[in-house]
N, C-alpha and C positions, 0 to 999 in steps of 0.2 A: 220150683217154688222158692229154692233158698236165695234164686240170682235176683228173684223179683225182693224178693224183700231185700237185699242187700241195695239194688238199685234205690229203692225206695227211701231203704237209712240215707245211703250217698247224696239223694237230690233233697234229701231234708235238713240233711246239716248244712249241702250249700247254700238251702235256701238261707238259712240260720246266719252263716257267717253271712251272705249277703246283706244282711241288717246289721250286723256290728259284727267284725271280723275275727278280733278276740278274744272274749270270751270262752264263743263255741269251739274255737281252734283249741285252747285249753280245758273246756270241758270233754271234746271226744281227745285229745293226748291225755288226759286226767283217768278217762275212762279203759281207754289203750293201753295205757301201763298197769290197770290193776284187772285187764283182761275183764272185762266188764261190757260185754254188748258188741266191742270190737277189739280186733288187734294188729297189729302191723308190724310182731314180731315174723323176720321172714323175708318181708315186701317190700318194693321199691322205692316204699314210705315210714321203713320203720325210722329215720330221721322225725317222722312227727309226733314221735312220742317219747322223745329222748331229752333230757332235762335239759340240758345246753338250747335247745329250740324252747321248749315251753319257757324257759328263762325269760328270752329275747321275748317271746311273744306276750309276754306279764310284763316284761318293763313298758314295751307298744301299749299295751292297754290303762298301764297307768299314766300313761304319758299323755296320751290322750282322753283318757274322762280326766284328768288334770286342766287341760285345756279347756275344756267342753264346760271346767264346772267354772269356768274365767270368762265364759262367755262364745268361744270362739266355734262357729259354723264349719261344722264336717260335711255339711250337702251340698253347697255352692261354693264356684270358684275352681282354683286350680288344685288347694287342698281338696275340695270336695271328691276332684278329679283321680288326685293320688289316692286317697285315702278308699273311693272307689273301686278302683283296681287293687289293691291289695284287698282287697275285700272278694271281688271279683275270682282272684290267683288264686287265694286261699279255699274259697267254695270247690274250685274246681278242682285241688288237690287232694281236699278230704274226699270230695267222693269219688276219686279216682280211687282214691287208698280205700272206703269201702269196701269196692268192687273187688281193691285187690286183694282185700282179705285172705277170702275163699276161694276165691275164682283167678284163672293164669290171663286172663283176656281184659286189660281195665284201660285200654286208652281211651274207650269211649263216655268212659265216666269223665273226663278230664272236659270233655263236650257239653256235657249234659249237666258238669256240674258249673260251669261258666255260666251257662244260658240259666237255669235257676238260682244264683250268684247274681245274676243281673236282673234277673226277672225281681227279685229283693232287694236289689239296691234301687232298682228305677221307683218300687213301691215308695220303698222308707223314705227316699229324697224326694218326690210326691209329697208326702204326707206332713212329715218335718217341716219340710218348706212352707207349706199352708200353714199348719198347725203354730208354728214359730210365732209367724208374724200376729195371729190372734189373743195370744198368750201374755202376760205380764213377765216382769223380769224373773218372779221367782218362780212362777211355774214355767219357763222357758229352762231355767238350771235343770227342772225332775225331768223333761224329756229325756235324755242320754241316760236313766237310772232305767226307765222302764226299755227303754231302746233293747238296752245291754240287758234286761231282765229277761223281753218276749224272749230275744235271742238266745240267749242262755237256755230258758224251757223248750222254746225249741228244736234245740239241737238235744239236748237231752231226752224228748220224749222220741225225739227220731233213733236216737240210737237204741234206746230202750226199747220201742216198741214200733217199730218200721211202716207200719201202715197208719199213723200220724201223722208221717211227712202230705202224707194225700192231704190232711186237713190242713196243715201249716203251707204249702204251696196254693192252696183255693183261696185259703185268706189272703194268699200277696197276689195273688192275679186280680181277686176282688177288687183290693185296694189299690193295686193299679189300675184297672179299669174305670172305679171309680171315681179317681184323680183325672183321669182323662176326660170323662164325662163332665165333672166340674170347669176344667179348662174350656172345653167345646162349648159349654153354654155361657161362662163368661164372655167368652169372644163372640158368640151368637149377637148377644146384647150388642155388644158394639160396631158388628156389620150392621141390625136394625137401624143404627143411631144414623148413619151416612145416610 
């Protein structure tokens, strides 16, 4: 039972960082260091909760909602791309480091935390993207507030409370599915048209 819920922390926070990378990476090293839900003293991860990394990872996040509040797109393009993958990197670390907690067997989390890492990033650059373009100048700026917000609580209630990740991964499959679905019937429209 304890591996199932640890799995479950692990694939929630990567869902988490898959929507905004930083934050969550410093709210579970936040939580890591005051042994609160998890730890990584020990592990092949205790680097992710050691002030020197959480430093780096608070300058990245200011750096970037700096950007973000100037205008500039984290979901499309080659930025979109990087910014991505370290999004991606990070999912799949923390829930490696979950699993490795308690558990001596964690490469698989590094697996599983990619693909829910991704499963979240394809959601949020889905949504962003649409959403963007509908939006005026100034409610385009509160996107990346609430971004960084969902992300935040949901990396939080996953560690906190591990059978949450179930709810915060249904919602991003949802809203990937449903980004697709919108795609498909745009395009429907315009095969009719020919």
């Amino acid at each position: 039972m304890r591996l199932l819920l640890d799995i479950l922390q692990g694939a929630g926070v990567a869902g988490a960082a898959g929507l905004r990378p930083f934050l969550p990476t410093l709210a579970v090293g936040g939580l890591a260091t005051a042994d609160a839900g998890v730890d990584f003293d020990g592990t092949d991860f205790a680097f992710l909760e050691s002030p020197v990394f959480l430093l780096i990872v608070a300058v990245a996040a200011a750096v970037t909602f700096a950007l973000e509040m100037r205008g500039r797109d984290f979901e499309t393009g080659t930025l979109g791309a990087f910014y991505g993958g370290i999004a991606m990197g990070l999912g799949a670390l923390l829930c490696a480091a979950s699993i490795d907690d308690r558990h001596g067997v964690w490469w698989y989390g590094l697996i599983l935390g990619l693909a829910c890492a991704a499963l979240a990033q394809a959601a949020a650059r889905n949504l962003f993207g649409r959403v963007r373009t509908r939006l005026d100048e100034e409610a385009r700026r509160a996107l990346p507030v609430y971004a960084e917000a969902a992300a935040l609580l949901a990396a939080a209630a996953s560690i906190l409370f591990p059978p949450l990740a179930l709810v915060v991964l249904g919602f991003l499959a949802w809203l990937q599915m449903g980004g697709r679905r919108r795609t498909d019937e745009k395009y429907a429209g315009l095969r009719i048209l020919r």
